[in-house]
C-alpha positions in Angstrom: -7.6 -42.9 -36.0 -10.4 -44.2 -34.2 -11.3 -42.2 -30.3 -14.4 -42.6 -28.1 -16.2 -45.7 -28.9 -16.1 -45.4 -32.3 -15.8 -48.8 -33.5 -18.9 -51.0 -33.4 -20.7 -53.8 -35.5 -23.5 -55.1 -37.1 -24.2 -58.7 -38.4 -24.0 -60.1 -42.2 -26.8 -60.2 -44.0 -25.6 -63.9 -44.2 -27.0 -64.2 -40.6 -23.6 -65.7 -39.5 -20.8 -62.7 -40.4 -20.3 -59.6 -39.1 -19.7 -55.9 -40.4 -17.0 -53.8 -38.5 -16.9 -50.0 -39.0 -14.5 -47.8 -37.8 -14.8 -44.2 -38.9 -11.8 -41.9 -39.4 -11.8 -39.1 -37.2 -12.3 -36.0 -38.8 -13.4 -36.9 -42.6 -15.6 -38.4 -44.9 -14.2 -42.1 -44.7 -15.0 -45.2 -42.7 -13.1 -48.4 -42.7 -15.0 -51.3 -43.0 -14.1 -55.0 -41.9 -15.5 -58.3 -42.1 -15.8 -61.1 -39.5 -16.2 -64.7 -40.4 -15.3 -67.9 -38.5 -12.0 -67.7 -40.9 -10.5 -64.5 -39.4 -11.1 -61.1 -39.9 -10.7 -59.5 -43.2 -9.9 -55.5 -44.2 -12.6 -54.8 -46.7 -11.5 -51.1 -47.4 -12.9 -47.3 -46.7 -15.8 -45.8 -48.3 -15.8 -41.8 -48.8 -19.1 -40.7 -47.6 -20.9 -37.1 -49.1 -20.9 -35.7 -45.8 -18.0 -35.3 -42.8 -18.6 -37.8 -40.3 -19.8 -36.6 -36.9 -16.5 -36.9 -34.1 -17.3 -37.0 -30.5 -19.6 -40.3 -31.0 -19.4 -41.8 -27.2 -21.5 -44.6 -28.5 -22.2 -44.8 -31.8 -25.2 -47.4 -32.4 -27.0 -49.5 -35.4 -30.4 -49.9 -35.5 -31.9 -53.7 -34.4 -32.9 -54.2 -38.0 -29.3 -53.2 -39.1 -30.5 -50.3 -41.2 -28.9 -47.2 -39.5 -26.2 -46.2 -38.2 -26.4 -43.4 -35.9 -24.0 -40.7 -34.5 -23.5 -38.1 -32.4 -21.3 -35.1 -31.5 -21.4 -31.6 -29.3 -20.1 -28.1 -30.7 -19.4 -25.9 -27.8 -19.9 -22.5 -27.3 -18.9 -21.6 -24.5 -18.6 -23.0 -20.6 -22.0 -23.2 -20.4 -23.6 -23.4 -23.9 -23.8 -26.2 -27.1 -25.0 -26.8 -29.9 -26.1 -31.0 -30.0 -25.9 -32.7 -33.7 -26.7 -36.1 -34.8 -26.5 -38.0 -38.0 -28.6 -40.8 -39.4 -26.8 -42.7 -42.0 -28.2 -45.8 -44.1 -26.7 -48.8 -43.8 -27.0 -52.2 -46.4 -25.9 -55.2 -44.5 -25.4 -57.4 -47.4 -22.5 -55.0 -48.9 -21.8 -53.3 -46.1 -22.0 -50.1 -47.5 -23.0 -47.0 -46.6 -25.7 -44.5 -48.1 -25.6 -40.7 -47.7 -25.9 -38.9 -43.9 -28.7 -37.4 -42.4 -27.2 -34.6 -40.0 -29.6 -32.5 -38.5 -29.0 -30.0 -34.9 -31.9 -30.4 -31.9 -33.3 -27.3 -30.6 -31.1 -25.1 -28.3 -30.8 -26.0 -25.0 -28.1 -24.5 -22.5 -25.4 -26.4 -20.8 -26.6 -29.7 -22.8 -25.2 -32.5 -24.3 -26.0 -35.7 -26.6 -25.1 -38.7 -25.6 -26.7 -41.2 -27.5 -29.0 -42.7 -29.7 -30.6 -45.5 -29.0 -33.4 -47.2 -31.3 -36.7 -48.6 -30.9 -37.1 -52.7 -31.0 -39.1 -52.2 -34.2 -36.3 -50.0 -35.8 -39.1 -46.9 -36.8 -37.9 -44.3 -34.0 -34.7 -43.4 -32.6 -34.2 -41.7 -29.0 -31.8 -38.9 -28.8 -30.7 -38.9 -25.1 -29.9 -35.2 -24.1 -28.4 -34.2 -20.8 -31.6 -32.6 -20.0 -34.1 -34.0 -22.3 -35.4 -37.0 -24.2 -36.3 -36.5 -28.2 -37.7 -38.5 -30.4 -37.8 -39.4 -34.1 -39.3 -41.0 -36.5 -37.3 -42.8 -39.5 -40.5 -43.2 -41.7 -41.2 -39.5 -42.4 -41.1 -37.9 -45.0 -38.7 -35.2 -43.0 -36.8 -37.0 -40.4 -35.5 -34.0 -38.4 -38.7 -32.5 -38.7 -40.6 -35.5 -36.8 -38.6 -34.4 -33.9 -40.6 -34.4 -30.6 -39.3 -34.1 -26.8 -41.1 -36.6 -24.4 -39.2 -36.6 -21.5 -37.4 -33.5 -19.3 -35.1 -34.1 -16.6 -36.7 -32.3 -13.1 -34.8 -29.9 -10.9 -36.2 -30.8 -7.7 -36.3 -34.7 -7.8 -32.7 -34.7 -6.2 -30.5 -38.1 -6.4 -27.1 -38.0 -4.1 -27.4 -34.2 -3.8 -27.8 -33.2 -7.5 -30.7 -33.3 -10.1 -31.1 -36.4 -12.3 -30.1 -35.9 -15.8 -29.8 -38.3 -19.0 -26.9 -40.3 -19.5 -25.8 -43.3 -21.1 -28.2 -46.1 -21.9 -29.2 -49.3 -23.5 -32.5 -51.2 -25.2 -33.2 -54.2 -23.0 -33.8 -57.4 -23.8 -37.5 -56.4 -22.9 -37.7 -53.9 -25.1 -37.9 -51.0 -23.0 -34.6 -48.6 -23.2 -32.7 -47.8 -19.8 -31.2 -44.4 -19.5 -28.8 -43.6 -16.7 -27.4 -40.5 -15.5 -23.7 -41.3 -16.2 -22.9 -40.2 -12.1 -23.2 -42.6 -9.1 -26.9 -42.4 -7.9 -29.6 -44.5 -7.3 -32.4 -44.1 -9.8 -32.7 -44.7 -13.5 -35.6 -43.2 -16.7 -37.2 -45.8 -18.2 -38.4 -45.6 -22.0 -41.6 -48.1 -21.3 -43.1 -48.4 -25.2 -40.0 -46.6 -27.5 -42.2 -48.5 -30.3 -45.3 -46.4 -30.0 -45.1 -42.9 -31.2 -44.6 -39.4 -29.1 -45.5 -39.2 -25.4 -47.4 -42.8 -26.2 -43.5 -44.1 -25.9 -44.3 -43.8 -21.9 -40.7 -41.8 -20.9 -40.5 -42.3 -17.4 -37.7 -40.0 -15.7 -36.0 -40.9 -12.5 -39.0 -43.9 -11.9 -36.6 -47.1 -11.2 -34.9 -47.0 -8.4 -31.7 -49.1 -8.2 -31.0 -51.6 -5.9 -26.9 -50.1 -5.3 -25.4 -46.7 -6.5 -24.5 -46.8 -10.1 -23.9 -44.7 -12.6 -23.0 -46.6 -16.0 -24.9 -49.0 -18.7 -23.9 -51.8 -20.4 -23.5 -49.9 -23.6 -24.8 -49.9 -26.9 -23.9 -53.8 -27.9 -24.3 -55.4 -31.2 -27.2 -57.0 -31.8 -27.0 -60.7 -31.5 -30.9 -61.4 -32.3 -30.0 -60.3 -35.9 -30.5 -63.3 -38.2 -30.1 -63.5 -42.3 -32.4 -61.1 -44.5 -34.3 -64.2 -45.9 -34.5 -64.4 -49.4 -31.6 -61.6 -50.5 -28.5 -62.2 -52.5 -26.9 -62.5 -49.2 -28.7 -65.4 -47.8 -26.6 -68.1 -48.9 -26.0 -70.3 -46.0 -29.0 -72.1 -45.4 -29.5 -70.5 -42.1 -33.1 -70.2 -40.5 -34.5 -66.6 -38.9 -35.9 -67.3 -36.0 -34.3 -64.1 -33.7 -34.4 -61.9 -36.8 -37.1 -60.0 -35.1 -38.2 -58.9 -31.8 -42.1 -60.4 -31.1 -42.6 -59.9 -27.7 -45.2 -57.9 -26.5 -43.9 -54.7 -25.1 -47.8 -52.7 -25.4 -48.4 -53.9 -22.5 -49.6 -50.7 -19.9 -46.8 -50.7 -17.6 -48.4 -50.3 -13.5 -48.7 -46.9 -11.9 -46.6 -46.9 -8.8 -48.9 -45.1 -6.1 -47.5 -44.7 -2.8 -48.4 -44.9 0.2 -49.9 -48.3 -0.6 -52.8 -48.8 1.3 -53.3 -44.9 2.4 -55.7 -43.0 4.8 -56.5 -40.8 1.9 -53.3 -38.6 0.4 -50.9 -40.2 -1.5 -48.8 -39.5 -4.6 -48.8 -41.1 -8.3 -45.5 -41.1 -10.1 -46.7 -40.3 -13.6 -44.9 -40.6 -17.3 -43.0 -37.7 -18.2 -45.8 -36.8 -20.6 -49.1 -34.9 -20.4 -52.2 -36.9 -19.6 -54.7 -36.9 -17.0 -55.4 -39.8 -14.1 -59.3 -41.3 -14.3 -60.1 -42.4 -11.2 -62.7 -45.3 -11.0 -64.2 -46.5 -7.8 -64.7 -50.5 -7.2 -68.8 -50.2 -8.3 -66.9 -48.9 -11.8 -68.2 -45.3 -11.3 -66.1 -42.6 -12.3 -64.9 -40.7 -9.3 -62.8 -37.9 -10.7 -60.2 -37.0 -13.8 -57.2 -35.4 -12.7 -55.3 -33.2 -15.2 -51.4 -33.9 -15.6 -49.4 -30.9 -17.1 -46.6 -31.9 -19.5 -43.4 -33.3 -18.3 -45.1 -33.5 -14.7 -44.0 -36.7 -12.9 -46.3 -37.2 -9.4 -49.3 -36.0 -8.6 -50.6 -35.5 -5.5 -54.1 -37.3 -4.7 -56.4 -37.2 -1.9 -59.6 -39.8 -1.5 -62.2 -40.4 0.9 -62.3 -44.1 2.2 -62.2 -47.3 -0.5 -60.6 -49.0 -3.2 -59.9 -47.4 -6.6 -58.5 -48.0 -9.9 -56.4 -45.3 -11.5 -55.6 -45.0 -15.1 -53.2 -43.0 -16.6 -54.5 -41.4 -20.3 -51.9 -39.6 -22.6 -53.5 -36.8 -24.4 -54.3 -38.9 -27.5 -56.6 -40.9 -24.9 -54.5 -44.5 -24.9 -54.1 -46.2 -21.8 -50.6 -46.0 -20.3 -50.6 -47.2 -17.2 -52.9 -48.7 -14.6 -52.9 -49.1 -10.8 -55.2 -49.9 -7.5 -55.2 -47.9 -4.6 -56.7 -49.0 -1.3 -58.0 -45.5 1.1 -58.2 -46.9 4.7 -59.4 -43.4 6.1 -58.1 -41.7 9.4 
């Protein structure tokens, strides 16, 4: 039985083919298929050592095809659950699987995993939450041990009469991951670096505002970039790699959005959902003023006598962030 999004793919190691999984509900065994330009061909089930994770909304493989990732809640009661995930190898050449990685997040009431979605480089993987952000890293030594939270939803940022939380969501094509509440409302998180690790990922909540009221994503889609792993057993069919990998530059400081734009000498900085602090650097490049941002705190209130200023935003580690100018026309 499949239920809930669980069927998805991943491409041949062949660059051209494409592995379908489909988990049984319930057990130890997924169903694996294989699509070719010739049809599509039952390849058989594969017991696994550990039960498979159920209530997977959107199970998701990592860009380099390496992971597969799932999800699933345990209730408690009404209000209370427990969230789970599992991490499980994945070889695209044979299509098999290795053994799970399953592994709870810290308690949380009234929460709910959604997803996980991976970084462009395939090292971390976001675990959205319903009202948090945690990240991991698939390098260490201890996988559920690397876990760190770098975003929390906020109570009083009100969208359509009713806190933003973390929904669905998708890595873009820009290699920043969109996160949407799963309601009908107008703003969206943003995940600005999901390469770069901890609070240096630059987890934005509520900071895009959408141009209609929405409330789903596009999903967690296979990824089409995915070329042959050059040089394996698998590569067999002369193909090239050019999409293979994802080169653009996403450590790029994203802007600060400062508003109002010019001011006459308050205005508010939306910040990432991290703690950092704001240097604040006048236009003869003197320093005017640090500002410290507590964790998780998303605008800060400024006030400035008359002139133009660039603000930079530091996480604690001291790397730049973001960056934005600000022009104080005075009263």
């Amino acid at each position: 039985m499949t239920h809930q999004g669980a069927i998805t793919a991943c491409r041949h190691a062949n660059g051209r083919d494409w592995w379908i999984v489909s988990p049984e509900r319930f057990s130890k065994k997924i169903n694996t298929f294989l699509l070719t330009p010739y049809g599509i061909a039952y390849q058989g089930d594969q017991v696994l050592s550990d039960t498979l994770l159920d209530f997977s909304y959107a199970p998701s493989f990592s860009p380099d095809g390496q992971w597969y990732a799932r999800t699933h809640i345990k209730s408690i009661s009404m209000w209370k659950a427990i969230n789970y995930a599992q991490l499980i190898p994945f070889d695209r050449c044979s299509g098999t699987f290795g053994d799970p990685i399953t592994f709870t997040f810290p308690y949380e009431d009234s929460v709910g995993i959604v997803s996980i979605i991976f970084s462009p480089n395939s090292r971390y993987f976001y675990a959205l939450c319903y009202t948090s952000i945690w990240q991991g890293d698939l390098t260490a030594p201890d996988i559920p041990a690397s876990l760190v939270r770098v975003a929390r939803y906020d109570p009083t940022i009100i969208d359509r009469n009713t806190p933003l939380t973390f929904g669905v969501g998708f890595l873009g094509p820009d290699g920043k991951i969109y996160i949407f509440d799963g309601r009908y409302n107008f703003r969206s998180s943003v995940i600005h670096s999901p390469d770069s690790l901890g609070l240096a990922c630059d987890a934005r909540y509520a900071s895009l505002m959408k141009p209609s009221c929405t409330g789903m994503s596009v999903g967690n889609m296979p990824d089409f970039n995915l070329g042959p792993i050059d040089g394996s057993s698998c590569d067999t069919l002369g193909l090239d790699n050019p999409l293979s990998t994802h080169t653009s530059d996403y450590t790029k400081s994203a802007p600060l959005e400062i508003y109002p734009n010019p001011s006459t000498g308050h205005f508010s900085v939306n910040v990432p959902s991290q703690n950092g602090f704001l240097a604040v650097i006048d236009m003869k490049g003197q320093h005017v003023r640090t500002i410290s941002v507590p964790r998780f705190k998303m605008v800060v209130d400024v006030s400035l006598p008359a002139g133009a200023y660039i603000i930079t935003y530091y996480s604690d580690d001291g790397k730049i962030i973001a960056r934005g100018k600000v022009a104080v026309m005075g009263n």
